[in-house]
N, CA and C atoms of all chains as a GROMACS GRO file, in nm:
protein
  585
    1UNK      N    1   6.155   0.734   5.572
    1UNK     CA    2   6.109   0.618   5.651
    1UNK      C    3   5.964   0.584   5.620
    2UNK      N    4   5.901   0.699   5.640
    2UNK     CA    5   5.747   0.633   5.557
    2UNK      C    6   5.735   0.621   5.442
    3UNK      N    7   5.797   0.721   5.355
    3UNK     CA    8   5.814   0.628   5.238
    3UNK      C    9   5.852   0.498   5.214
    4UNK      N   10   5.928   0.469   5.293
    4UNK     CA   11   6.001   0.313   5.280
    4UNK      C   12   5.887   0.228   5.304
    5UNK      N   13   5.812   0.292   5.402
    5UNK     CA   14   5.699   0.175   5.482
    5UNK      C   15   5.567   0.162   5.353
    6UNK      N   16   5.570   0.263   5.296
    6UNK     CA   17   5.414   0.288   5.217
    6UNK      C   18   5.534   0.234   5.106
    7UNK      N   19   5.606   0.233   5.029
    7UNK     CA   20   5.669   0.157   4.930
    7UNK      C   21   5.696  -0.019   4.937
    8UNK      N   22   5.700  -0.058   5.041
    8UNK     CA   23   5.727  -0.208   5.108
    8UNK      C   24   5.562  -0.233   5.146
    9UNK      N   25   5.451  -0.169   5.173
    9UNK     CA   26   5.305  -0.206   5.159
    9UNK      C   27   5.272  -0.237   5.044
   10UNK      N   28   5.276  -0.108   4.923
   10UNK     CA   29   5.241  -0.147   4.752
   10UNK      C   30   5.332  -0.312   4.714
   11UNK      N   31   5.444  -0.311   4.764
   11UNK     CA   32   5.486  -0.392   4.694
   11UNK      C   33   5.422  -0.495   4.786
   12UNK      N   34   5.417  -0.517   4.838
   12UNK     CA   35   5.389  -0.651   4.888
   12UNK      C   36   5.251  -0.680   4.882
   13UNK      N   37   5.162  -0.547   4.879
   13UNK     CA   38   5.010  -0.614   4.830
   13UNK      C   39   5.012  -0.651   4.655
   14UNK      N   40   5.101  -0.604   4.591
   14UNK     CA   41   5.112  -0.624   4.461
   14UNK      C   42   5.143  -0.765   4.456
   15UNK      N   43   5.274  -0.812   4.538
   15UNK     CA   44   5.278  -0.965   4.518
   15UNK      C   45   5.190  -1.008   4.577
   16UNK      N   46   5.092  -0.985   4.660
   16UNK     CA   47   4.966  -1.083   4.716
   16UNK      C   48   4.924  -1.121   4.595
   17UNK      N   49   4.833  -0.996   4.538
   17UNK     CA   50   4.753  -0.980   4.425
   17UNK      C   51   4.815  -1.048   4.336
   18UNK      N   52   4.977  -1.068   4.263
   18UNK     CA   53   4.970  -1.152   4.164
   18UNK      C   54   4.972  -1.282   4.170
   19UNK      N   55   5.004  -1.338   4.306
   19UNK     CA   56   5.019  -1.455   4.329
   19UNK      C   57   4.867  -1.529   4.299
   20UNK      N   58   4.776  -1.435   4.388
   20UNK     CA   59   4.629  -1.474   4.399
   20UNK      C   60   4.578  -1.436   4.266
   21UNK      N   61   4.613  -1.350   4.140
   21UNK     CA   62   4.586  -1.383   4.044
   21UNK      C   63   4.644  -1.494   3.989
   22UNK      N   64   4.718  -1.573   4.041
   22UNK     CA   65   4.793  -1.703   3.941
   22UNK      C   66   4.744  -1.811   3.988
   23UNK      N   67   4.710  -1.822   4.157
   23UNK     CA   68   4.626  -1.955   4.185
   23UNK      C   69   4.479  -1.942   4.103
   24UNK      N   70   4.431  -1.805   4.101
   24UNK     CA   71   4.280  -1.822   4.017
   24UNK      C   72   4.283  -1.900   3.885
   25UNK      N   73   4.423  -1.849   3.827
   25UNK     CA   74   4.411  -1.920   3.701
   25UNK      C   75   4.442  -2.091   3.710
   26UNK      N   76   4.424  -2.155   3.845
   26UNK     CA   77   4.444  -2.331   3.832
   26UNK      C   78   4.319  -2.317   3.853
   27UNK      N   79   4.253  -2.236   3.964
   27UNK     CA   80   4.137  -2.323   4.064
   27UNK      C   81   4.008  -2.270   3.983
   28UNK      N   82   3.977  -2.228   3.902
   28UNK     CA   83   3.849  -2.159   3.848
   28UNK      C   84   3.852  -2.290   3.751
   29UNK      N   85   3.690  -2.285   3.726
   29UNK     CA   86   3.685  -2.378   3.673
   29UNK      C   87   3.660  -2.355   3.440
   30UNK      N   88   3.608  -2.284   3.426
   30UNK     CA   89   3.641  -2.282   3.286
   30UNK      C   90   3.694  -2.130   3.263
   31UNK      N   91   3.708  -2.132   3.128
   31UNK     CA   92   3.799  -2.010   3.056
   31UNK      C   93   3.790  -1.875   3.108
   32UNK      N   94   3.613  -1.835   3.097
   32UNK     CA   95   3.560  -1.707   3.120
   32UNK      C   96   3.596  -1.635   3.253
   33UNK      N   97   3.570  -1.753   3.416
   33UNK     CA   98   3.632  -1.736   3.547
   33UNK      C   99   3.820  -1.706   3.523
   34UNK      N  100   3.858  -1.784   3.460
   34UNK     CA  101   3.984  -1.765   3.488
   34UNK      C  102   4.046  -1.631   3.418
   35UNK      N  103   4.003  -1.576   3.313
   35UNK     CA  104   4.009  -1.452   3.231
   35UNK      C  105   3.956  -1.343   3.364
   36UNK      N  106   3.887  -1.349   3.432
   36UNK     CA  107   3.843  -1.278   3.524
   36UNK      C  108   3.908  -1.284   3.647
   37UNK      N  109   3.993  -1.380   3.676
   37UNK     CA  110   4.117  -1.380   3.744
   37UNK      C  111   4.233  -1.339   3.742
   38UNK      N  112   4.283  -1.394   3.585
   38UNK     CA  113   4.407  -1.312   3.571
   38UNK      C  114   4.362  -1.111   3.510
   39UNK      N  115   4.272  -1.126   3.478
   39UNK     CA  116   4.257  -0.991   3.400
   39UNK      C  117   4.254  -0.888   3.516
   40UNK      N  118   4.150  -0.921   3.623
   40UNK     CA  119   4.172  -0.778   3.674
   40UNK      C  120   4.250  -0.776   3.797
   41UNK      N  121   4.325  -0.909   3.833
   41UNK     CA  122   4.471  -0.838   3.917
   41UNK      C  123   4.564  -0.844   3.862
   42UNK      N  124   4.532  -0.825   3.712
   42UNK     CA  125   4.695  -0.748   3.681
   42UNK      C  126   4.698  -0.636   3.696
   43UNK      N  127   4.571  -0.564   3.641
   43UNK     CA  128   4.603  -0.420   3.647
   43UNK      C  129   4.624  -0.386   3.777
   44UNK      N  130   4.579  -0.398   3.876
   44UNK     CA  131   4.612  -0.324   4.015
   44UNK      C  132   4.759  -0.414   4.060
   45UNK      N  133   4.740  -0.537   4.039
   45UNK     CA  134   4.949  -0.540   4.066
   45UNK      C  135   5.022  -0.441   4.028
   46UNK      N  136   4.982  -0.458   3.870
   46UNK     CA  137   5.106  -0.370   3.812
   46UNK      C  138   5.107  -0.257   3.870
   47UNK      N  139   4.991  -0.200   3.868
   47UNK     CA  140   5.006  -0.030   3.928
   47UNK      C  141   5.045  -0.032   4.086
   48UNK      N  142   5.000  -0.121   4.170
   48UNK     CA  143   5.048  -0.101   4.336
   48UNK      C  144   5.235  -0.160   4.300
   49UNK      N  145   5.278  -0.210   4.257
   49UNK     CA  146   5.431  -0.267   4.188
   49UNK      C  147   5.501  -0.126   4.161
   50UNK      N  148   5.425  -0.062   4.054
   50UNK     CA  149   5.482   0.080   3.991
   50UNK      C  150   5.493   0.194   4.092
   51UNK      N  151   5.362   0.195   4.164
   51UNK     CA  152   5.392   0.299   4.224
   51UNK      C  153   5.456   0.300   4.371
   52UNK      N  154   5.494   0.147   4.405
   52UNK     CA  155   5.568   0.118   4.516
   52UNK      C  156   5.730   0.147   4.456
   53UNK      N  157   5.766   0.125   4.335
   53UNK     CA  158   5.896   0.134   4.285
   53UNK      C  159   5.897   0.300   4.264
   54UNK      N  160   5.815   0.377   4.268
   54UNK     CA  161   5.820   0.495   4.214
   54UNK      C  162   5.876   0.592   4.359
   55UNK      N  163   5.790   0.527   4.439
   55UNK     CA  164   5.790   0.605   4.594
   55UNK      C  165   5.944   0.620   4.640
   56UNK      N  166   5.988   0.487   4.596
   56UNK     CA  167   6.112   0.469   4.655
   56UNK      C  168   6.252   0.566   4.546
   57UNK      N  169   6.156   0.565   4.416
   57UNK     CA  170   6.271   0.694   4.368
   57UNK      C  171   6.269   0.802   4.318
   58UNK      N  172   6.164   0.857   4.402
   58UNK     CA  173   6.150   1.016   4.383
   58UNK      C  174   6.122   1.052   4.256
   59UNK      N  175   6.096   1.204   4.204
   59UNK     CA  176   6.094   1.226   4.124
   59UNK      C  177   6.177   1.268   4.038
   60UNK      N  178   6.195   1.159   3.942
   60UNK     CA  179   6.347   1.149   3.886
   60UNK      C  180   6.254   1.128   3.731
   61UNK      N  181   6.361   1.119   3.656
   61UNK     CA  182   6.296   1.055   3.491
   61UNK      C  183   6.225   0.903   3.471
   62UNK      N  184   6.365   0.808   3.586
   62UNK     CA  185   6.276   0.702   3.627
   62UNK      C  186   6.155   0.656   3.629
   63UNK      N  187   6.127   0.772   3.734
   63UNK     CA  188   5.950   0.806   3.795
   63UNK      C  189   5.890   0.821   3.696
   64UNK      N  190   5.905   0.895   3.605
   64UNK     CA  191   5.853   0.940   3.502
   64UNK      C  192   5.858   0.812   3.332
   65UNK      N  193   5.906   0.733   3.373
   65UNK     CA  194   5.919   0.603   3.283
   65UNK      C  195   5.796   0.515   3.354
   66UNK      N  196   5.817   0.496   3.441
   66UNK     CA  197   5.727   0.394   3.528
   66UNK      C  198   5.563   0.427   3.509
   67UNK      N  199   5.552   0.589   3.551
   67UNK     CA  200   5.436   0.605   3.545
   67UNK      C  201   5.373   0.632   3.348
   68UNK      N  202   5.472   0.624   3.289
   68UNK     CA  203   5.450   0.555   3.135
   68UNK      C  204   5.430   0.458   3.132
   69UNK      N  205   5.457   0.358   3.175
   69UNK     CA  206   5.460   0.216   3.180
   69UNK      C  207   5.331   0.204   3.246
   70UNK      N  208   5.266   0.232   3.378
   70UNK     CA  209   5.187   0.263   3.448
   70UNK      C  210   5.046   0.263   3.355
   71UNK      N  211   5.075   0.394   3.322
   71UNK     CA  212   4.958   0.442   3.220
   71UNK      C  213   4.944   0.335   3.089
   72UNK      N  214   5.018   0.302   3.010
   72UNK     CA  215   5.028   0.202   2.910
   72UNK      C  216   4.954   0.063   2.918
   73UNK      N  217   5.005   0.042   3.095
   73UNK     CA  218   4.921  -0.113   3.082
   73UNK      C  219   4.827  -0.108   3.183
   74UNK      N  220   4.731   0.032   3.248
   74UNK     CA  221   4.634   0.091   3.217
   74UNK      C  222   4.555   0.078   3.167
   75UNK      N  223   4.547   0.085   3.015
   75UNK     CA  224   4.539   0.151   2.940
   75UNK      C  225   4.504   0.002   2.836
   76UNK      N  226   4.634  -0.115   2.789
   76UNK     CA  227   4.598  -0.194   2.735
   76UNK      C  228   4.544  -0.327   2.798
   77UNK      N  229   4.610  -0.364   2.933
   77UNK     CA  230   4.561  -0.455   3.017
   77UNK      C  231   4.408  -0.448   2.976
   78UNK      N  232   4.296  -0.396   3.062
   78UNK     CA  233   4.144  -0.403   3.036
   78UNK      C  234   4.139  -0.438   2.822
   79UNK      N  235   4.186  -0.388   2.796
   79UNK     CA  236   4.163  -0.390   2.641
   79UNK      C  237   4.198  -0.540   2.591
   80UNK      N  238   4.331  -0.557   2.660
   80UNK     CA  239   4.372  -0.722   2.630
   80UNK      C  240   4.242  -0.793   2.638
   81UNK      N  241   4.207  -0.811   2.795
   81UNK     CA  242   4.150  -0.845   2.808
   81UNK      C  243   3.967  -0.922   2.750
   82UNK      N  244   3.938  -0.741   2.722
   82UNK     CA  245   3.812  -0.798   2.648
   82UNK      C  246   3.863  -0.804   2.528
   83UNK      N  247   3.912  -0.792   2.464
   83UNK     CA  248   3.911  -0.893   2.318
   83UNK      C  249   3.936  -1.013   2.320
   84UNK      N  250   4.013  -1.085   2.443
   84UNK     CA  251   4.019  -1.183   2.486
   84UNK      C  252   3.867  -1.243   2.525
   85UNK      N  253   3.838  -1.212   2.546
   85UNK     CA  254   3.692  -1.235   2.632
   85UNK      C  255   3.592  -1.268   2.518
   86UNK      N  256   3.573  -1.131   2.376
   86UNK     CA  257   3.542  -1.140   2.279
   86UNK      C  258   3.566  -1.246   2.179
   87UNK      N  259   3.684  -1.274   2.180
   87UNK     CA  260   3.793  -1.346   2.045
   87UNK      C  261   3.704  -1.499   2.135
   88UNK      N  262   3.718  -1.547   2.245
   88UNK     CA  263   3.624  -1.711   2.242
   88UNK      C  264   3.551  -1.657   2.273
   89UNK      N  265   3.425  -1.560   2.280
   89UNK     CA  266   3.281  -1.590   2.252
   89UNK      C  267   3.196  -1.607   2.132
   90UNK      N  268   3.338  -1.514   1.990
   90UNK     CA  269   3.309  -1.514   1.827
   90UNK      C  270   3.316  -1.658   1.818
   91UNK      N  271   3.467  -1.704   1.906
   91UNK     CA  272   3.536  -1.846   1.829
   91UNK      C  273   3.427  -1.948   1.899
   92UNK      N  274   3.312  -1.959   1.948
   92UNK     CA  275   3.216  -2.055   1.973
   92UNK      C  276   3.260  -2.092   2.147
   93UNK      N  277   3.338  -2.077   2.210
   93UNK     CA  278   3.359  -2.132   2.374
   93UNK      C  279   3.252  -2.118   2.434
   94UNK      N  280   3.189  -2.185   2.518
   94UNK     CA  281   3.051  -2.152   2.590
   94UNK      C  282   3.077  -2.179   2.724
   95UNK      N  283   3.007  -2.061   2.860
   95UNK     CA  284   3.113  -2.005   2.930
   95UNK      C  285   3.012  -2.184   3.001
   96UNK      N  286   3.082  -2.196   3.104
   96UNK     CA  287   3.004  -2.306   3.198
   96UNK      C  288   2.896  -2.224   3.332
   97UNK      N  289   2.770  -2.271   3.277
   97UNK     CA  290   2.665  -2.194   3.395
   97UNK      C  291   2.617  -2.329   3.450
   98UNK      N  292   2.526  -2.260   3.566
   98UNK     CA  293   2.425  -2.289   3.678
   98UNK      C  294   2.576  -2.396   3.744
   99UNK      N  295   2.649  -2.425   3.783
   99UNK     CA  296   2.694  -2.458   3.816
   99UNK      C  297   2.709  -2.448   4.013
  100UNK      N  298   6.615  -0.674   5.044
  100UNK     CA  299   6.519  -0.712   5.070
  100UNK      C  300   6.361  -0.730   5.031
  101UNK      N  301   6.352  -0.619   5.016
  101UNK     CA  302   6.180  -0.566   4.978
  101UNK      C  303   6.210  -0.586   4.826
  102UNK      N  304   6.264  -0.576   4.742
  102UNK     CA  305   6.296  -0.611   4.615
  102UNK      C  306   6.302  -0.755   4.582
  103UNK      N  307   6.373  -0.810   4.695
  103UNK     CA  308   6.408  -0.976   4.671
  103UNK      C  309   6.276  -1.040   4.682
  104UNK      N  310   6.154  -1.024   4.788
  104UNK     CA  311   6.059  -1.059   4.805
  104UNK      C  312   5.954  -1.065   4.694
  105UNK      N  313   5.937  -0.925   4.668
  105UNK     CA  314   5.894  -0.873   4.515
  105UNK      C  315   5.906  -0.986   4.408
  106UNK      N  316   6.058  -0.972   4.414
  106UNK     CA  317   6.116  -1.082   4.284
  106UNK      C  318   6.101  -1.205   4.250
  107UNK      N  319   6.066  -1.274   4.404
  107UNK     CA  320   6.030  -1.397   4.436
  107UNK      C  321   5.831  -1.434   4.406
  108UNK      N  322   5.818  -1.338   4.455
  108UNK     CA  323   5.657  -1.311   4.422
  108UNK      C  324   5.601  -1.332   4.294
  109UNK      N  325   5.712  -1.260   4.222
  109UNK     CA  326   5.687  -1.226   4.045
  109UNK      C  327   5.724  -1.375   3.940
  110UNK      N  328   5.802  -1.404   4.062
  110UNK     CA  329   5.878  -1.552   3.964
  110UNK      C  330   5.744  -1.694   3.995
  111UNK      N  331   5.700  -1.673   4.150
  111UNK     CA  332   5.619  -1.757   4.177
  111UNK      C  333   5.490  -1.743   4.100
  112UNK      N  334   5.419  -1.633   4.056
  112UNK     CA  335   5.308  -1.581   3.947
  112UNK      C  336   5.330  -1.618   3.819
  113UNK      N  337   5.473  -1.594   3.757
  113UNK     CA  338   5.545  -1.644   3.633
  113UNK      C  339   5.495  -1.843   3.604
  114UNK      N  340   5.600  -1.896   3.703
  114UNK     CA  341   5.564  -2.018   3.710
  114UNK      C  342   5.400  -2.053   3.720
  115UNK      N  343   5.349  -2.011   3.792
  115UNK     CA  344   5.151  -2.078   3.771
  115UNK      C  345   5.129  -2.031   3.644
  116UNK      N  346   5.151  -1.931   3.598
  116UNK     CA  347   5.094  -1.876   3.456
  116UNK      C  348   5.189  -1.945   3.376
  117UNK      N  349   5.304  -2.028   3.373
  117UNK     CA  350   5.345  -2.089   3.291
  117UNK      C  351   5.310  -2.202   3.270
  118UNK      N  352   5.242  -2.276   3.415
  118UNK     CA  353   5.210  -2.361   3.384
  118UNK      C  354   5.047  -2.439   3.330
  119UNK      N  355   5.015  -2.322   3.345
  119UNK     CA  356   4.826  -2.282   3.290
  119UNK      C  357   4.891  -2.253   3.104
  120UNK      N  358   4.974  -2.212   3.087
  120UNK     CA  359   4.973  -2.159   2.962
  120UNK      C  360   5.020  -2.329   2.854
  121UNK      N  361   5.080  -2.386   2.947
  121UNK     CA  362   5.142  -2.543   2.906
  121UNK      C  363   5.010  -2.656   2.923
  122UNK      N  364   4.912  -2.610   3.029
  122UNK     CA  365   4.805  -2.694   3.024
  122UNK      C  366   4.684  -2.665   2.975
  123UNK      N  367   4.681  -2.565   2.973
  123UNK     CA  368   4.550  -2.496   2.918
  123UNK      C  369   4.486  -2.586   2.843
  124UNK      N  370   4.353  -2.615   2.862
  124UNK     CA  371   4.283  -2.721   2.769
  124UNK      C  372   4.240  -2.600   2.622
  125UNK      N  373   4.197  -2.547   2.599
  125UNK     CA  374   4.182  -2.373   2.489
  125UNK      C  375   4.306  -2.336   2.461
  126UNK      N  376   4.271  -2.274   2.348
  126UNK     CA  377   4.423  -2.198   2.309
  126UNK      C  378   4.375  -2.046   2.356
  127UNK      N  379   4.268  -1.993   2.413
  127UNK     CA  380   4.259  -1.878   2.466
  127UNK      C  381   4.297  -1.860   2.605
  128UNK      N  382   4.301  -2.006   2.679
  128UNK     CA  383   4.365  -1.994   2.833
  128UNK      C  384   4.489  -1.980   2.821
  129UNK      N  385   4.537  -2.007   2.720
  129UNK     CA  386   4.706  -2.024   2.683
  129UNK      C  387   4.772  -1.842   2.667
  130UNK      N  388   4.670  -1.787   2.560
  130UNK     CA  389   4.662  -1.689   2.528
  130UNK      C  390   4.661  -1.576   2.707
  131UNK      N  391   4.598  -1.621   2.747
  131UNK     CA  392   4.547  -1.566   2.867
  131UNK      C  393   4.674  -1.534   2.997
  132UNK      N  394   4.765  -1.678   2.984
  132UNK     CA  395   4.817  -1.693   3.089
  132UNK      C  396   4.961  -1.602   2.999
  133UNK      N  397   4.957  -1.641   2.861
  133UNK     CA  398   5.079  -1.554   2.851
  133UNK      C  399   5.087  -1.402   2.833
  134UNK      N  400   4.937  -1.363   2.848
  134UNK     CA  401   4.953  -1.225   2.858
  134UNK      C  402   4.992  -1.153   3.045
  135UNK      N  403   4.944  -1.234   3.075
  135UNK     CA  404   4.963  -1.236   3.223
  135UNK      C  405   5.117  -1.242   3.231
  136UNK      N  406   5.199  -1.336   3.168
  136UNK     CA  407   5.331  -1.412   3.212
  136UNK      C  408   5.392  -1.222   3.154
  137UNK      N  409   5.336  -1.188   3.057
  137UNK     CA  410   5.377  -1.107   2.946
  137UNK      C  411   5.422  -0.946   3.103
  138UNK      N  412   5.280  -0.892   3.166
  138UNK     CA  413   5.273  -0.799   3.204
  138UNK      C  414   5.399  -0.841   3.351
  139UNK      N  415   5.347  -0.948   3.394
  139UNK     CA  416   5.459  -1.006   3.532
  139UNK      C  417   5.603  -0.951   3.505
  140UNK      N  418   5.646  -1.002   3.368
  140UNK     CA  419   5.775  -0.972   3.293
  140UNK      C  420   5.847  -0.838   3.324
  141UNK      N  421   5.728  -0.755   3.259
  141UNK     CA  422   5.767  -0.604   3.273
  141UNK      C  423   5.796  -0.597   3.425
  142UNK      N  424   5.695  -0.594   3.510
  142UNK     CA  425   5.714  -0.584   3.632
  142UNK      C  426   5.871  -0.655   3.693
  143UNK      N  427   5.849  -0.735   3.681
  143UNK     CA  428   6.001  -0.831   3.709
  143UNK      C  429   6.134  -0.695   3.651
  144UNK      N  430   6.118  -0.696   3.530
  144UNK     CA  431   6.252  -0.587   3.521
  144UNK      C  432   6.293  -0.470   3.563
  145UNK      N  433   6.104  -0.430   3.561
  145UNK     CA  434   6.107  -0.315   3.685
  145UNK      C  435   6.130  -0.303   3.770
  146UNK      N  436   6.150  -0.406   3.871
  146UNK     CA  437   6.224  -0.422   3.988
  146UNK      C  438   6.362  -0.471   3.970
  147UNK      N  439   6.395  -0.564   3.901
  147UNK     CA  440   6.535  -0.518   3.906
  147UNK      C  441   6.596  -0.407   3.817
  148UNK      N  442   6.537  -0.347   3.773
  148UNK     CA  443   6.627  -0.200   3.727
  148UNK      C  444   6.608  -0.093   3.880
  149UNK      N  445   6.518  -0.154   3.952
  149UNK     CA  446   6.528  -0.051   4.060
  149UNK      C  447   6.666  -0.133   4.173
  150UNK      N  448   6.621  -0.271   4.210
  150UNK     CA  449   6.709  -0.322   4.290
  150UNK      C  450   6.852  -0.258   4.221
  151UNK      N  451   6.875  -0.294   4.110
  151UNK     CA  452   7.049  -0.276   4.060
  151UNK      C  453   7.051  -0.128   4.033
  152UNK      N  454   6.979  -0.043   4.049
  152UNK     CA  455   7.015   0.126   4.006
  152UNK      C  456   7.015   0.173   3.871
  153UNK      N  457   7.003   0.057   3.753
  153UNK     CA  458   6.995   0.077   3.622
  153UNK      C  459   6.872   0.124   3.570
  154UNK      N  460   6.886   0.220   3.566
  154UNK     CA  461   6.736   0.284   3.544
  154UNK      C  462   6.694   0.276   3.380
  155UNK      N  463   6.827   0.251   3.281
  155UNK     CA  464   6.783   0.274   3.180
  155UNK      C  465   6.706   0.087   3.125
  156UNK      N  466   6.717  -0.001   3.208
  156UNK     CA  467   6.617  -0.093   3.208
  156UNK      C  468   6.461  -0.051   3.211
  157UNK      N  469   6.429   0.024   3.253
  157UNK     CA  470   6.284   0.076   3.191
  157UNK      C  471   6.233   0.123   3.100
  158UNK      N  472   6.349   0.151   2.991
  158UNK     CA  473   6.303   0.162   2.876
  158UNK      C  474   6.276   0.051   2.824
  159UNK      N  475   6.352  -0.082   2.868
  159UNK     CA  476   6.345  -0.214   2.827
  159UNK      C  477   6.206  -0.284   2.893
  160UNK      N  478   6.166  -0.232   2.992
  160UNK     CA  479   6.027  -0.279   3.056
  160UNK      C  480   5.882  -0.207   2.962
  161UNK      N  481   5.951  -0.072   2.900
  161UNK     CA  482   5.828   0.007   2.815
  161UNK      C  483   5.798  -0.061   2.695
  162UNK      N  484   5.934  -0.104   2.633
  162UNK     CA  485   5.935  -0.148   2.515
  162UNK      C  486   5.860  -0.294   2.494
  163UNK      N  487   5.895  -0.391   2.622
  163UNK     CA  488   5.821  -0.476   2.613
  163UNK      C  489   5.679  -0.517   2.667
  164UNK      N  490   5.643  -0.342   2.744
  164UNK     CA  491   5.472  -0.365   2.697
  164UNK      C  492   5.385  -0.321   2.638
  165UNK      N  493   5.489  -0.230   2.516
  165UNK     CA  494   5.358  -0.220   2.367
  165UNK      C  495   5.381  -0.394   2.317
  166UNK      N  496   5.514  -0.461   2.285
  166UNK     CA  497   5.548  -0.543   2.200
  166UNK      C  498   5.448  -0.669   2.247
  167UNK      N  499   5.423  -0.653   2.421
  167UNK     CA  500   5.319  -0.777   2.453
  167UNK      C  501   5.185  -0.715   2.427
  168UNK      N  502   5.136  -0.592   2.448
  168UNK     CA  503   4.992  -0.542   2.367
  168UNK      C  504   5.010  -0.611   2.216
  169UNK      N  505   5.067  -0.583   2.160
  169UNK     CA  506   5.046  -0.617   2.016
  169UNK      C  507   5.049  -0.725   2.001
  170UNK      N  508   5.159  -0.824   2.063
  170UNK     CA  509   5.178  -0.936   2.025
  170UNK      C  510   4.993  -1.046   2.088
  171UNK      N  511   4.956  -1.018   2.193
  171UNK     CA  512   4.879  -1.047   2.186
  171UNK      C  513   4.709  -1.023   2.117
  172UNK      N  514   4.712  -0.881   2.051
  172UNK     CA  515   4.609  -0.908   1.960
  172UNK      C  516   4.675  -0.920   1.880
  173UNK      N  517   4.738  -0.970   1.814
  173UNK     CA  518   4.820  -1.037   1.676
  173UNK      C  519   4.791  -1.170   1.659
  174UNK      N  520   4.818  -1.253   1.824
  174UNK     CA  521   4.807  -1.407   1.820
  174UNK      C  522   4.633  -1.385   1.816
  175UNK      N  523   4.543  -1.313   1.862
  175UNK     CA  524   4.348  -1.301   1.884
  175UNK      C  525   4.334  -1.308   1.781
  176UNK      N  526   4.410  -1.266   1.689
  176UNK     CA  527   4.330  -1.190   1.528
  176UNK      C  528   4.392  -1.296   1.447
  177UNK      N  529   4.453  -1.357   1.445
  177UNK     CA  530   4.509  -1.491   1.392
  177UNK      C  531   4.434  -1.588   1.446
  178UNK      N  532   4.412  -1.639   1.568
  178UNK     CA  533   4.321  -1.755   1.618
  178UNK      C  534   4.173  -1.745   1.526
  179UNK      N  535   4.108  -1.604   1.605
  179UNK     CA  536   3.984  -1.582   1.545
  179UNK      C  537   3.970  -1.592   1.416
  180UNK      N  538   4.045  -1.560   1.317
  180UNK     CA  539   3.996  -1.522   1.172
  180UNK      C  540   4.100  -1.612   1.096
  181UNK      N  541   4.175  -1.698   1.154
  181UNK     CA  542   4.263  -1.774   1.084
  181UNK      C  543   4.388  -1.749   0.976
  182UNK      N  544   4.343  -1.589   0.971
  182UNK     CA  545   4.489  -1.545   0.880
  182UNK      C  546   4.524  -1.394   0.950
  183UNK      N  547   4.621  -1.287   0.904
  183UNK     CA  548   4.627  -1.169   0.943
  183UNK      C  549   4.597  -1.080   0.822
  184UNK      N  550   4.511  -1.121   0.738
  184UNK     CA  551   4.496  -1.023   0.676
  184UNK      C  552   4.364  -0.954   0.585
  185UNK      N  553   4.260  -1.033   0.709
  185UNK     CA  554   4.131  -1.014   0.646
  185UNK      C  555   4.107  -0.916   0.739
  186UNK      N  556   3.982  -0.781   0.647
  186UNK     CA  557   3.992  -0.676   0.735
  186UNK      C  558   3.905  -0.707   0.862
  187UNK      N  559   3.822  -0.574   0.913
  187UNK     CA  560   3.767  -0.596   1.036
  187UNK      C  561   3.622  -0.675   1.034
  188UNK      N  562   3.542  -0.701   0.916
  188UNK     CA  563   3.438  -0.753   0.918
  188UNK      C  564   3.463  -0.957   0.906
  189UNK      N  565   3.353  -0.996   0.995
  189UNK     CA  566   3.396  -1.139   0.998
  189UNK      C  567   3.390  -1.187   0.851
  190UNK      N  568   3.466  -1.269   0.812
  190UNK     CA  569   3.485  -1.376   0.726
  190UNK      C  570   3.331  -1.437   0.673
  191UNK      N  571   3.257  -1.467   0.545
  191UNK     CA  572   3.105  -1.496   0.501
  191UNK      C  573   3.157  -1.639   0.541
  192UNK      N  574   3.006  -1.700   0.581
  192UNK     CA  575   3.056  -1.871   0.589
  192UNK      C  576   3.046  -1.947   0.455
  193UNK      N  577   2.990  -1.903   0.374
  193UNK     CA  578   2.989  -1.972   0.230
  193UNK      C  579   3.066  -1.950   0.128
  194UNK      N  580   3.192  -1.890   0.194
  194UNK     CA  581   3.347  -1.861   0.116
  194UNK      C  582   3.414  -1.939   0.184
  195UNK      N  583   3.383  -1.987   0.288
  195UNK     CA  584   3.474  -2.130   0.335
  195UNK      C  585   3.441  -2.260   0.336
   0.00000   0.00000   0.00000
């Protein structure tokens, strides 16, 4: 039963978080804000998502896939990211200030 | 229930990032929203391999997030440097 309750919390702050990472990406106004929107609530979706799906199935091999998955985009998410970040500051984009 | 909600969540995140990835004024916002659409994905199957009991769908959620790591520095390293096969130092400007 508390598992159920602490598994139905992750998930549902996970869909907060991705939702509110997806309006950031309309309402921000140039590239650099919106990279900073979607970038860092993915990683904590994904992981409050994973480990809400995990709670609910014990420790099984499952569990043990997820928290691979877990660790993986971990791991490349932030990395996506800044090379993203990198790749238009080489390619000339200039972020919008004093705004 | 708690799965269906999830699912609905993941599809509603899908759609804004699809549609940032279709408007994007940059081809790096494009880049941006489909890495996003990319990680949502996984998540999405991850829940339904849990909703339906098919667990061996997570191998199908693993597989497709090295294939979106790569695939997206594949499309970076192609934008930036215009081909895939110049090494790691930038391109001289007086060879182009």
């Amino acid at each position: 039963m508390l598992v159920d309750i602490l598994s139905w919390i992750c998930l549902m702050l996970g869909s907060l978080l991705g939702i509110i990472g997806g309006i950031g990406l309309h309402r921000f106004p140039d590239f650099y804000t919106r990279l900073h929107a979607a970038g860092t609530t993915d990683t904590l979706c994904a992981a409050l998502f994973l480990v809400g799906l995990g709670l609910q199935m014990g420790v099984t091999l499952a569990s043990l896939k997820l928290l691979l998955i877990f660790m993986f985009i971990y791991l490349t998410s932030p990395t996506a990211s800044h090379s993203l970040a990198n790749a238009a500051m080489i390619g000339g984009l200039k972020p919008v200030l004093g705004k | 229930m708690m799965y269906a909600v999830a699912i609905v969540a993941i599809i509603i995140t899908i759609s804004l990032a699809l549609v940032r990835a279709l408007l994007g004024p940059t081809v790096y916002d494009r880049i941006t929203a489909m890495n996003m659409l990319g990680t949502k994905t996984i998540l999405l199957i991850a829940v339904f391999a849990a909703l339906t009991g098919r667990h061996d769908l997570l191998d199908i959620a693993l597989v497709y997030a090295l294939i979106n790591f790569i695939g997206v520095i594949a499309v970076l390293k192609l934008v930036e440097q215009g081909n895939l096969y110049t090494a790691g130092e930038k391109p001289n400007e007086e060879s182009e």
